[in-house]
C-alpha positions in Angstrom: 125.8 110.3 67.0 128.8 111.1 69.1 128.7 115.1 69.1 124.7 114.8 69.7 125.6 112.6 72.8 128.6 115.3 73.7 126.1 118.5 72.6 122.8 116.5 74.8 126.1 116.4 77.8 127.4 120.1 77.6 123.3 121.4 77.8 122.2 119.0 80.8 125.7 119.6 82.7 124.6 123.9 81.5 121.3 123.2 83.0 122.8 121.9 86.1 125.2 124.7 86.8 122.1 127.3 86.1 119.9 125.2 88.8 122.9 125.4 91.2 123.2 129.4 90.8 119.4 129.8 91.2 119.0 127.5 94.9 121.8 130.4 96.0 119.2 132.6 94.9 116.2 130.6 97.4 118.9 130.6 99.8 119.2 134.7 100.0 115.8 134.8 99.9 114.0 134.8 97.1 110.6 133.8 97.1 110.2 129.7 97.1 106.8 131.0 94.9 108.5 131.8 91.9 110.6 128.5 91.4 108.7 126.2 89.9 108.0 129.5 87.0 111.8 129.9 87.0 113.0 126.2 86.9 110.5 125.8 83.9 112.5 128.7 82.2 115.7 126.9 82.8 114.8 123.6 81.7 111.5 123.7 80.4 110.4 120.7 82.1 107.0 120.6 83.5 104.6 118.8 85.3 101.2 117.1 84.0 99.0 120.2 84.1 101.3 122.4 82.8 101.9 120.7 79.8 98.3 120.1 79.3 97.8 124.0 79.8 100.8 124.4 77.4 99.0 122.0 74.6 95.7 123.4 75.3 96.4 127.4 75.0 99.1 126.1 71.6 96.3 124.5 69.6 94.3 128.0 70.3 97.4 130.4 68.8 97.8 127.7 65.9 94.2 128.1 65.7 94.6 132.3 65.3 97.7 131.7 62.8 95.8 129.6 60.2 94.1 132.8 59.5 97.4 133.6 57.4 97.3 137.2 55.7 93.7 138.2 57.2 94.3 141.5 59.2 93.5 143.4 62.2 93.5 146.7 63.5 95.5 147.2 66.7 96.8 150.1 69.1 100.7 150.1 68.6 102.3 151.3 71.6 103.4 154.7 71.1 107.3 156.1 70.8 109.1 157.1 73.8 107.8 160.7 75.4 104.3 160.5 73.9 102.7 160.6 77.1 104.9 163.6 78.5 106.2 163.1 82.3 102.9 163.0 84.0 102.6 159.7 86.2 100.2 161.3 88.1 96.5 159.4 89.2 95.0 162.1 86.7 96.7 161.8 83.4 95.6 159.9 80.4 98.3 158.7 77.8 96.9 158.0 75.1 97.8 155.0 72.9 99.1 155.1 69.7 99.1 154.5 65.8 96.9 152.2 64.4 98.5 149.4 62.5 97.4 146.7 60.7 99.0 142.8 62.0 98.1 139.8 60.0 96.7 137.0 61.6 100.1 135.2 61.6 101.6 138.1 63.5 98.8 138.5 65.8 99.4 135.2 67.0 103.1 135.2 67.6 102.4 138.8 69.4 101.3 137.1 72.8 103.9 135.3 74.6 105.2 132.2 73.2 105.1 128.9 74.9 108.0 129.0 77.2 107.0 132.4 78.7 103.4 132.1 78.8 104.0 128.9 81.0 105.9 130.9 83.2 103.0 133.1 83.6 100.7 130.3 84.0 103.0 128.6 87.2 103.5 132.2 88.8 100.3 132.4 89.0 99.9 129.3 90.3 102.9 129.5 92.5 101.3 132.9 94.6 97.9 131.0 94.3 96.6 134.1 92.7 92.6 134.3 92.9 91.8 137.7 91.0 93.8 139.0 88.2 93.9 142.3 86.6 95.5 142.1 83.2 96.3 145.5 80.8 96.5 144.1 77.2 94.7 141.6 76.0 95.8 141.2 72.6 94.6 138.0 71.2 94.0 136.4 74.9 97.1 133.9 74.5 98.4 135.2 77.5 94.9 135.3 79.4 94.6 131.5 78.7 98.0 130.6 80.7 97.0 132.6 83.7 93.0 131.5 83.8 93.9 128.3 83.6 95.9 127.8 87.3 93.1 126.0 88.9 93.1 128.6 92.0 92.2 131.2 90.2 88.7 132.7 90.4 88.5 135.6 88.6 90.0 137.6 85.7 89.5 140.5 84.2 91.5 141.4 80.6 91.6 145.0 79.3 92.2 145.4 75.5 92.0 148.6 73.3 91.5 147.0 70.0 88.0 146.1 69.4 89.3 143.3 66.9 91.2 142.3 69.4 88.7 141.9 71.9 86.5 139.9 69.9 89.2 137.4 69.1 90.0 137.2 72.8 86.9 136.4 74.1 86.4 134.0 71.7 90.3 132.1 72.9 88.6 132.6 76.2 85.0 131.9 76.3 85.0 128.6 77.8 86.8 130.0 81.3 85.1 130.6 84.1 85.2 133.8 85.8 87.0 135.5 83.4 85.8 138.8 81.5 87.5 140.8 78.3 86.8 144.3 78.3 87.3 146.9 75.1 88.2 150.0 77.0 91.5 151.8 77.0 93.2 150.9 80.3 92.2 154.3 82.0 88.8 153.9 81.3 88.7 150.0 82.4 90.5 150.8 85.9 87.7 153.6 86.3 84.7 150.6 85.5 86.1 147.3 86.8 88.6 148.1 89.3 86.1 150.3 91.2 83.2 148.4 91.0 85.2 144.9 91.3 84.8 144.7 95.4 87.7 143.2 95.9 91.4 143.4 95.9 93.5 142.5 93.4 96.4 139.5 93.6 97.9 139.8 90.0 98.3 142.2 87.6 100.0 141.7 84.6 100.6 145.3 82.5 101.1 143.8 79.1 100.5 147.0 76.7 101.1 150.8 76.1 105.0 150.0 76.5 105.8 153.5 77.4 107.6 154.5 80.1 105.5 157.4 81.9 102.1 154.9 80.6 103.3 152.3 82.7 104.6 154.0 85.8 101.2 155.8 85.7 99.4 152.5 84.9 101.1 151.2 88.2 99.9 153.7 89.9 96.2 153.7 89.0 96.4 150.1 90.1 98.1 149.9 93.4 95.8 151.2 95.7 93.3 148.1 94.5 96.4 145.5 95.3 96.7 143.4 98.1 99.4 143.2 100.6 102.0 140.6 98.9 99.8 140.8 95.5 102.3 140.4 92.3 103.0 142.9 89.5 104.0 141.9 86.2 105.4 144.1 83.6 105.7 142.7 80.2 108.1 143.3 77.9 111.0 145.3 80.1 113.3 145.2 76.9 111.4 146.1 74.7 113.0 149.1 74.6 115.4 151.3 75.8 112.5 153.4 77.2 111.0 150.7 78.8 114.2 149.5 80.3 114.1 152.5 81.7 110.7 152.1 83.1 111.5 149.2 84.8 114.5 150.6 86.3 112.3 153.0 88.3 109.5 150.8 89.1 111.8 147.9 90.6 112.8 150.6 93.0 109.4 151.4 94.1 109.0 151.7 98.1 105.9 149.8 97.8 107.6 146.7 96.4 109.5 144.0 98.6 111.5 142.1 96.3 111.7 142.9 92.0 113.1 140.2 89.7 114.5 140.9 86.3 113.9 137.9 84.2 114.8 139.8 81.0 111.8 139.6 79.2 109.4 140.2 82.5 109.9 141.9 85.5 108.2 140.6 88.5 107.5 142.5 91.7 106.0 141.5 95.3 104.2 144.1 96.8 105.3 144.8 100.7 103.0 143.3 103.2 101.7 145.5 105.9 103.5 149.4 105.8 105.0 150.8 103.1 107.0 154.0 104.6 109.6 152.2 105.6 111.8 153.6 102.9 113.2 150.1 102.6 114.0 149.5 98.8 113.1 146.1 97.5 115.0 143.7 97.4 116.6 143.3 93.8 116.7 140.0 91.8 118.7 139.7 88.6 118.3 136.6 87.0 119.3 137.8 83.9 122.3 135.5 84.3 120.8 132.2 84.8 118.2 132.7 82.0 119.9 134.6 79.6 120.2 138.2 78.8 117.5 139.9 76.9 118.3 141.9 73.5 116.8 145.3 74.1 114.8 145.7 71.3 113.9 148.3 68.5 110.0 148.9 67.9 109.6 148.1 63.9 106.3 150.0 64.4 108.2 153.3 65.4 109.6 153.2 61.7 106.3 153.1 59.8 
């Protein structure tokens, strides 16, 4: 009884220190948007909505996982290089290998509860109205942003036909959202084009491949709004994509980029962009914990 009193202590007097460090970082300047997200991460302490958004999108993946050893086919991102260098408007990567991923697996693939919160309340926080999302998967992730209350519509891009049918099912009682089964290139042509109006949020959650995702960026950003938020998933993923989101946090188009380990979040500059001012650059790595870089299992098969 004593050491769980002294070990409950030592993590609320942790927690304290780590909510000191971050107000430094809302007193240099970082956005006041991102910290209800980021005081979630720290504490995972949330209010009313978000934990019935938490309860709601967790019964759905628990849902997916009682499927057990059924399988699926899905796009695994491709190994380092596969796309070449081009991150030109005109190039194409192509996705890669088609593996098999039980239900169990598929399930645990979309963010897990603390991060897809933190999706949920950053989109909340920037009182995003239309999001753009790259990667679908099973539409865990889809759920946490759809369900902030200001937003109106969202689109969700996913390669996988399997895929897409079990996403639109986790996410056919949303309004204004849509799933598509395109590869990304071919989605950005349809919906992006046609959509009318600009974007808020995208979230590039697939094809975790350096040169895909600077060119992904790219095909997007001309459909962003001034102070719209980019998302990319899964910056240690690998040593590639690390590398990836070493470039793109440097972008001129970008005011501020935060490294949250696992996400990197970036503001898109209001007005201008040839100021050849780099963004600001947040690591907050620190205060919630350093990310492993991983090592694809997929790239071994």
């Amino acid at each position: 009884m004593i050491k769980k009193l002294k070990n409950k202590l030592s993590s609320l007097l942790h927690q304290k220190q780590k909510s000191e460090k971050l107000d430094l970082f809302f007193v240099n300047g970082l956005s006041q948007k991102m910290r209800p997200a980021l005081e979630w991460l720290i504490r995972e302490v949330c209010d009313e909505d978000t934990k019935s958004t938490i309860e709601k999108v967790e019964r759905r993946r628990k849902e997916i996982a009682s499927y057990e050893k059924k399988e699926l086919p899905i796009w695994y991102s491709p190994k380092p290089g596969s796309a070449g260098l081009d991150t030109s408007l005109d190039a194409r990567p192509m996705p890669g290998k088609v593996l098999r991923f039980t239900m169990e697996r598929v399930a645990a693939t979309g963010k897990n509860k603390r991060w897809g919160a933190a999706l949920y309340l950053i989109a909340r926080g920037f009182e995003s109205k239309v999001i753009f999302e790259l990667g679908a998967c099973a539409g865990i992730s889809a759920m946490y942003l759809a369900s902030a209350q200001n937003v109106k519509t969202l689109i969700t891009v996913e390669g996988s036909e399997a895929l897409a049918n079990l996403a639109k099912k986790s996410l056919q009682t949303y309004q204004g959202v849509k799933v598509v089964n395109k590869l990304f290139d071919e989605a950005i042509d349809t919906e992006l084009s046609l959509l009318g109006k600009k974007v808020d949020l995208v979230y590039v959650d697939g094809h975790h491949e350096k040169t895909a995702t600077i060119h992904y960026f790219n095909r997007v950003l001309p459909f962003l709004k001034g102070g719209a938020v980019v998302l990319f998933d899964d910056i240690s993923w690998s040593y590639d994509m690390r590398d990836a989101w070493k470039e793109v946090s440097r972008r001129l188009e970008f005011s501020d980029a935060m490294d949250l380990g696992e996400i990197g979040v970036c503001i898109v500059k209001q007005g201008a962009v040839n100021d050849n001012i780099e963004p600001k650059y947040w690591d907050l790595q620190p205060i919630l914990g350093r990310a492993r870089i991983g090592d694809p299992h997929g790239w071994k098969q």
